[in-house]
N, C-alpha and C positions, 0 to 999 in steps of 0.2 A: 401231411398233404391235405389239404382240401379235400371234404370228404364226396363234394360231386364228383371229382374225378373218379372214384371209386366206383360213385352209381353209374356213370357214364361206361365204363370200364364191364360193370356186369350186365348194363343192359344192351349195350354190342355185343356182347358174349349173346344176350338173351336172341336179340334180333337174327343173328351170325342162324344159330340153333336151329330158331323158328324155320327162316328162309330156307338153308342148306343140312339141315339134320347137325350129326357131330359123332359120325361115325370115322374112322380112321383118314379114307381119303380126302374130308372135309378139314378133319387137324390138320395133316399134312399138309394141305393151302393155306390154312392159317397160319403156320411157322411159316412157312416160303413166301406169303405174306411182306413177311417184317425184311427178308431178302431187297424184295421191291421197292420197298417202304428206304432201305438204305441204299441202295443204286440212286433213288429221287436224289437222297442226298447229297451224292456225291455228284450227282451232275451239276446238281442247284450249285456248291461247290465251285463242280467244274465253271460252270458260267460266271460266279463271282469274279472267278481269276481272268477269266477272256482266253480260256484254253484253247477252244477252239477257234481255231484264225477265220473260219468261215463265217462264224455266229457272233465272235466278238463276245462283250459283257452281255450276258442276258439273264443275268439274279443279282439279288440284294444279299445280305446278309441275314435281312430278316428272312428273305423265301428258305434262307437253308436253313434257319434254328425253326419254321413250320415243319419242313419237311421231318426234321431230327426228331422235334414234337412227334408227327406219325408216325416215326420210328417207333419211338417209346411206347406211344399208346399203342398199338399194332403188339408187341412183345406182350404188354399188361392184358391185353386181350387172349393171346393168345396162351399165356401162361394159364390165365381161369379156364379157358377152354380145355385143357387138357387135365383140369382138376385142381392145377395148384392154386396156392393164394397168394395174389399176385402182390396185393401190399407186404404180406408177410416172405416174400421171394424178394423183391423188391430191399426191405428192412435188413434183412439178409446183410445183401451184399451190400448194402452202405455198411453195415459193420464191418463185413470182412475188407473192404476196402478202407476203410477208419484206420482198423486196426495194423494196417502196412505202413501207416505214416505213422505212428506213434515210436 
């Protein structure tokens, strides 16, 4: 991966910190966060399809692979936040998931 996203990744960590501290109920929003971050999705989703009859189409396909983006980023964020390494978390589970298809 591109290693901006990485700096990008620790210094929303830094900002997140500065602003809000990074004491337990601050982590807490930051996982419940990435919650949010996938409900966007699923409605961007929802609206692709024209689910709702009242609203009809109102997203692209691209709006939902953004939203899915701040899925991710949101998670990599919040994985540093609570001390892990998020490339190395991340690394992880492409392996383990690698390793299912083989």
């Amino acid at each position: 991966m591109d290693e901006s996203i990485w700096d990008a990744v620790r210094a929303a960590r830094g900002w997140l910190d500065a602003a809000n501290g990074a004491g337990d109920t601050e982590l807490t929003c930051r996982i419940l966060k990435l919650t949010e971050e996938a409900g966007e999705a699923a409605g961007a989703w929802i609206g692709v399809l024209g689910q709702n009859p009242r609203k009809g189409v109102t997203h692209t396909r691209d709006d939902v692979t953004a939203e899915l983006a701040d899925a991710a980023f949101t998670a990599l964020v919040a994985i540093e936040s609570i001390g892990g390494d998020a490339r190395a978390a991340l690394r992880a589970c492409a392996e383990k998931v690698s390793s299912r298809q083989r």
